[in-house]
VOSELUM-648368 format. One record per residue (C-alpha): x, y, z; residue number from 1; residue in one letter. Coordinates in pm, 1 decimal. Each point is the difference from the previous one (the first is absolute). Layout:
N
+----------+----------+----------+-----+-----+
:       px :       py :       pz :   n : res :
+----------+----------+----------+-----+-----+
:        X :        Y :        Z : NUM :   A :
...
+----------+----------+----------+-----+-----+
This chain:
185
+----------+----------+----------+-----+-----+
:       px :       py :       pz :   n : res :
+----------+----------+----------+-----+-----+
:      0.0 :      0.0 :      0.0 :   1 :   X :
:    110.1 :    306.2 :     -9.6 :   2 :   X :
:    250.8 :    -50.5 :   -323.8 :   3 :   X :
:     74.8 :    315.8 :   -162.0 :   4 :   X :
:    235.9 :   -128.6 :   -272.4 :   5 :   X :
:    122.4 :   -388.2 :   -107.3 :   6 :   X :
:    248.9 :   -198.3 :   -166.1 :   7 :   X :
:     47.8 :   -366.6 :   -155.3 :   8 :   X :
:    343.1 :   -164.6 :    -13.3 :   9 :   X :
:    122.7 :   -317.2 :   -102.1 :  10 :   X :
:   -148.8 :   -231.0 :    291.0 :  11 :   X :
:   -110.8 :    289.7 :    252.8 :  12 :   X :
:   -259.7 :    325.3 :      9.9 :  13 :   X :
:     20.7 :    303.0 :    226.2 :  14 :   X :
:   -208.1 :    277.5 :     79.0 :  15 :   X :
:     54.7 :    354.2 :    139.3 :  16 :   X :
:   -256.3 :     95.0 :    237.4 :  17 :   X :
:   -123.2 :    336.0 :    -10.1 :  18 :   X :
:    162.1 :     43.8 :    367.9 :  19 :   X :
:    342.3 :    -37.8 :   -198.6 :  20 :   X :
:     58.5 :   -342.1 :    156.4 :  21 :   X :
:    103.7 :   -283.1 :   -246.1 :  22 :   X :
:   -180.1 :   -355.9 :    -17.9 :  23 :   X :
:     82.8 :   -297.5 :   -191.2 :  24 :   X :
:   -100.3 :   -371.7 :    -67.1 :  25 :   X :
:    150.7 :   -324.7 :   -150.7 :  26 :   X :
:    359.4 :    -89.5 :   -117.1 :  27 :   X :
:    229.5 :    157.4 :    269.3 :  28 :   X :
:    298.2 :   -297.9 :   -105.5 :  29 :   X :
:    224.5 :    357.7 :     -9.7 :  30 :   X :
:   -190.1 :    193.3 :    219.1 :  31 :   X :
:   -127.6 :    177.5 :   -209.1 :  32 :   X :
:   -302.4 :     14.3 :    224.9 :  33 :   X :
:    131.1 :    119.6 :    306.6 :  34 :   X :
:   -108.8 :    373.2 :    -12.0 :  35 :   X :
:   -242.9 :     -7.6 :    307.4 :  36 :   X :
:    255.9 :    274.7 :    169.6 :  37 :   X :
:    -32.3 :    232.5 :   -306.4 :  38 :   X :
:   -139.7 :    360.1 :     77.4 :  39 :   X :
:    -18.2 :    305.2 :   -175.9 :  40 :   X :
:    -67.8 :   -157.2 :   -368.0 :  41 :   X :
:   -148.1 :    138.1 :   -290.2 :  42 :   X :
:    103.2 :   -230.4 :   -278.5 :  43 :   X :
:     58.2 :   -369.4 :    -14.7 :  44 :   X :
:    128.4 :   -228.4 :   -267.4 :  45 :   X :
:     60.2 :   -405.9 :     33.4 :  46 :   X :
:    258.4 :   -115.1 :   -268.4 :  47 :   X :
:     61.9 :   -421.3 :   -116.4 :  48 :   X :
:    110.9 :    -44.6 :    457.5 :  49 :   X :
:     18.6 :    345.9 :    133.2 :  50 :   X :
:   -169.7 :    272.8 :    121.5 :  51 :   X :
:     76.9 :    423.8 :    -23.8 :  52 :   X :
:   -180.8 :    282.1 :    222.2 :  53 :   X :
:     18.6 :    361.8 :   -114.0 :  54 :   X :
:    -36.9 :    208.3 :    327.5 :  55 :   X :
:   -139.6 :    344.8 :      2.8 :  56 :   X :
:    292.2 :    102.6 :    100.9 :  57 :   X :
:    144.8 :    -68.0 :   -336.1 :  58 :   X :
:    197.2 :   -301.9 :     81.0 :  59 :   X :
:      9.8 :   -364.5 :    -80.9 :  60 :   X :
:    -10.9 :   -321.8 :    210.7 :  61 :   X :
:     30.8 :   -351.0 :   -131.8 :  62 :   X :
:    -30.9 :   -345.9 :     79.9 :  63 :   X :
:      2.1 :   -353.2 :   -105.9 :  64 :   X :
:    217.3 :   -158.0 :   -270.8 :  65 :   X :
:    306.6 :    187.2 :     -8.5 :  66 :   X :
:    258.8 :   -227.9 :   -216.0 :  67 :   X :
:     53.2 :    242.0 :   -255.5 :  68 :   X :
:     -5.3 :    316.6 :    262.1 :  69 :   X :
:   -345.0 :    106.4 :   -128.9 :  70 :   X :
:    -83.6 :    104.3 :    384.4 :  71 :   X :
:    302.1 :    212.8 :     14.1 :  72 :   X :
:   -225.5 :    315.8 :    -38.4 :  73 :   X :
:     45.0 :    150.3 :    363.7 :  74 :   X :
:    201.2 :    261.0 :   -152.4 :  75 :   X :
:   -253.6 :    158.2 :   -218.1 :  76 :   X :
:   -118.0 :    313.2 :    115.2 :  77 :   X :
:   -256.7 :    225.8 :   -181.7 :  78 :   X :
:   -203.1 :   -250.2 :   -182.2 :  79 :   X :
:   -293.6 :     25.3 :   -134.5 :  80 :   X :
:   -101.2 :   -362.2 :   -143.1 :  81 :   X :
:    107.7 :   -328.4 :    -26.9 :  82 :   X :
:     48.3 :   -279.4 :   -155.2 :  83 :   X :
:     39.4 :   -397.0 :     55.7 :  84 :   X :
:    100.6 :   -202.3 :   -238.3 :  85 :   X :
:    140.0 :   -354.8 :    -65.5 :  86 :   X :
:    344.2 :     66.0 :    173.7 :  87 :   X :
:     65.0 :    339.2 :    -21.9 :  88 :   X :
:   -178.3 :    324.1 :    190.4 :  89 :   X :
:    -58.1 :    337.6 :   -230.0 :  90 :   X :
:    -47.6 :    340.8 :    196.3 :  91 :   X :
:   -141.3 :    293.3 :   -157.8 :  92 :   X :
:    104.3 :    361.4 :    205.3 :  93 :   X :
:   -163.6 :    321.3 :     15.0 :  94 :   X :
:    243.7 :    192.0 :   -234.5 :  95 :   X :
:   -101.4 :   -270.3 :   -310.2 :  96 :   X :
:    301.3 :   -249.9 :     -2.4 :  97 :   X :
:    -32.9 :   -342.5 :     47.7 :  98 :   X :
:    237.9 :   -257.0 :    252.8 :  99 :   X :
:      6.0 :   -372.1 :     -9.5 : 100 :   X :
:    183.7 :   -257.0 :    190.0 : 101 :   X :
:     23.1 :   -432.1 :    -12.2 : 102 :   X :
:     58.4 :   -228.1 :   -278.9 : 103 :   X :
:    132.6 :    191.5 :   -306.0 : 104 :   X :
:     86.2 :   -285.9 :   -246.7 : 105 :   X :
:   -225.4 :    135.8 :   -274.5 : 106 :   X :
:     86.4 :    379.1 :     73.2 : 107 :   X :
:   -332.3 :     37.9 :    180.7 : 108 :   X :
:    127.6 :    202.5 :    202.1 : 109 :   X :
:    210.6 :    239.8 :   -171.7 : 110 :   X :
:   -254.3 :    312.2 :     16.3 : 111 :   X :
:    273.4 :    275.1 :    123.3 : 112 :   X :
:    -32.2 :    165.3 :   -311.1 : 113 :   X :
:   -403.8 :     46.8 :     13.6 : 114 :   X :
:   -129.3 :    347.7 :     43.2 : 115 :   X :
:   -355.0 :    150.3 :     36.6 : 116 :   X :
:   -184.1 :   -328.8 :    102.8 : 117 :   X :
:   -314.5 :     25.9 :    161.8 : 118 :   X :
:    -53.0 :   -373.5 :     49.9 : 119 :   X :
:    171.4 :   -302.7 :    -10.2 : 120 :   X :
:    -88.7 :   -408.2 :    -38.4 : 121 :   X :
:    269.2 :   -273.9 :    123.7 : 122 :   X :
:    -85.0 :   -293.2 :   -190.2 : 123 :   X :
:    185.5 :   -396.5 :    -48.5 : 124 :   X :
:    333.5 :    110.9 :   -125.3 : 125 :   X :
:    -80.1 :    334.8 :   -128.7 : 126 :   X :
:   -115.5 :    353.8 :    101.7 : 127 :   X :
:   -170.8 :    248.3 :   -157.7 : 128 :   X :
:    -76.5 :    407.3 :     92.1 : 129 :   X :
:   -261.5 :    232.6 :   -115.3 : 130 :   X :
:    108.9 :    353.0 :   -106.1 : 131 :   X :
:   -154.0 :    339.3 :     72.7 : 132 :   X :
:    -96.1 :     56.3 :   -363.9 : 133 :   X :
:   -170.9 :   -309.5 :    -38.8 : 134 :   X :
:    258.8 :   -298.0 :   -123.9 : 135 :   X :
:    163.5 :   -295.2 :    136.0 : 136 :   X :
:    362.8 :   -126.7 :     26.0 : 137 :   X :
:     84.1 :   -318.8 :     99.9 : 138 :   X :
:    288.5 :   -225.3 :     92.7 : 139 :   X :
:     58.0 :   -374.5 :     43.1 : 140 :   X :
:    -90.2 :   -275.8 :   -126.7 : 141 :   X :
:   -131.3 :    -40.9 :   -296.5 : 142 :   X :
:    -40.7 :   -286.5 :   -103.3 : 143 :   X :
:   -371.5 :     13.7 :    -96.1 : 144 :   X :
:     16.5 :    373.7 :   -143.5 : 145 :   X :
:   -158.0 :     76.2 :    323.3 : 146 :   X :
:    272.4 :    329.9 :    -23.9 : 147 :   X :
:   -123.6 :     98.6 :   -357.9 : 148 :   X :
:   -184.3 :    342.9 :    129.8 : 149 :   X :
:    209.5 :    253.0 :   -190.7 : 150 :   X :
:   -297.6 :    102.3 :   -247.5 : 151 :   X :
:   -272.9 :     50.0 :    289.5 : 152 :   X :
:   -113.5 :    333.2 :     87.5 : 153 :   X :
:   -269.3 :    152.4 :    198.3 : 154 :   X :
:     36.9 :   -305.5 :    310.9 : 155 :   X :
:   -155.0 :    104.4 :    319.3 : 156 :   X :
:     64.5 :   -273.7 :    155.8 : 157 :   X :
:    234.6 :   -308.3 :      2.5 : 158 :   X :
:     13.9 :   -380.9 :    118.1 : 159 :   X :
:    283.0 :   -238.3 :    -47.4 : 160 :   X :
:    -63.3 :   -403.2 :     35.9 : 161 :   X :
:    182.7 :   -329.0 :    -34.6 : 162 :   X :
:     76.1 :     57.2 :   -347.2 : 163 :   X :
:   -246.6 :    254.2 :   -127.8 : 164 :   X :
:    -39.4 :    358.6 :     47.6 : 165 :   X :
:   -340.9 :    221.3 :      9.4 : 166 :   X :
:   -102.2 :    352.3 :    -60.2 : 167 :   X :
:   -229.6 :    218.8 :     40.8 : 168 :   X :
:    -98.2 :    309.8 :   -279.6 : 169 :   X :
:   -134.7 :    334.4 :     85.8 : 170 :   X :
:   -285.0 :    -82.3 :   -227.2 : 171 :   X :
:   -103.9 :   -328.2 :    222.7 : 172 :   X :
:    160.1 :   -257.2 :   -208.5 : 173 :   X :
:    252.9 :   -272.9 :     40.3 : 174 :   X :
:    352.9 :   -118.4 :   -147.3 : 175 :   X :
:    169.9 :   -292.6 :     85.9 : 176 :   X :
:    269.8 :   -167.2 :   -117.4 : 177 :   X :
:    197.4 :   -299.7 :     77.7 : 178 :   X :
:    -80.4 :   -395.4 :    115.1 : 179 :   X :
:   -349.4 :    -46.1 :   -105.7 : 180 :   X :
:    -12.5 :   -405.7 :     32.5 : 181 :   X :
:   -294.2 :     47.8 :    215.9 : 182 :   X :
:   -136.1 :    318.7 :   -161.4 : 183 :   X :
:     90.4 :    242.9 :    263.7 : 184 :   X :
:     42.8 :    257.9 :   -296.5 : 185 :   X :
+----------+----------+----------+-----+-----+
């Protein structure tokens, strides 16, 4: 009751309460459940076996599966969104550039270079960021074309999956592009 906000990951959900406080179910093999001491929280996002808080204070906290240091976000200061994904974390802060931490095998994470996001989407292997005036970048993996965004425009809004990647026009309609085995696009 109560749940403000949620968010699926691989074998666990969690919901932010609208008192800030942080509740989850399922999985926890990583921990990626254990966020019953979380306070303050505005965001939430569960990735493959962990879980990320954005605190109103503008700062990050992290839990669960942390082989590939995706938790290592207690650093991060003046956030304002988040993102889980497979093995890697993507922060998005208040002056429009973009940090990322864990597994970086398929350059998922190399975002240093990204200027004048507005939102961002972790997804498996690959990351993608949605400007100011209304495209998308991407990095990663691409095995799928699930990167091939360069020629949209007017995106509002932006969601990256296992191997797919969905957005959302100004005019209410929707690209997608990438793994469509099971005709997610």
């Amino acid at each position: 009751t109560d749940i403000v906000s949620i968010s699926a990951g691989d074998d666990h959900t969690v919901g932010l309460k609208s008192d800030g406080t942080v509740i989850a179910t399922d999985g926890n093999y990583d921990g990626e459940c254990d966020v019953s001491g979380w306070t303050d929280i505005v965001s939430i996002s569960a990735g493959d076996d962990h879980t990320v808080g954005l605190k109103s204070d503008g700062t990050v906290i992290a839990t669960g599966n942390n082989y590939d240091g995706q938790c290592d976000v207690f650093e991060w200061k003046d956030m304002v969104s988040i993102s889980a994904g497979y093995d890697h974390t993507v922060g998005l802060k208040s002056d429009g550039t973009v940090v990322a931490v864990g597994d970086n095998d398929y350059s998922q994470c190399d975002i240093e270079d990204w200027t004048d996001i507005v939102s961002i989407s972790a997804g498996t292997n690959y990351t993608v960021g949605l400007k100011s005036d209304g495209t998308v970048v991407a990095v990663g993996d691409n095995d799928y074309s699930q990167c091939d965004i360069e020629d949209w425009t007017d995106i509002v809004s932006i969601s990256a999956g296992t191997n797919y990647t969905v957005g959302l026009k100004s005019d209410g309609t929707v690209v997608a592009v990438g793994d469509n085995d099971y005709s997610q696009c």
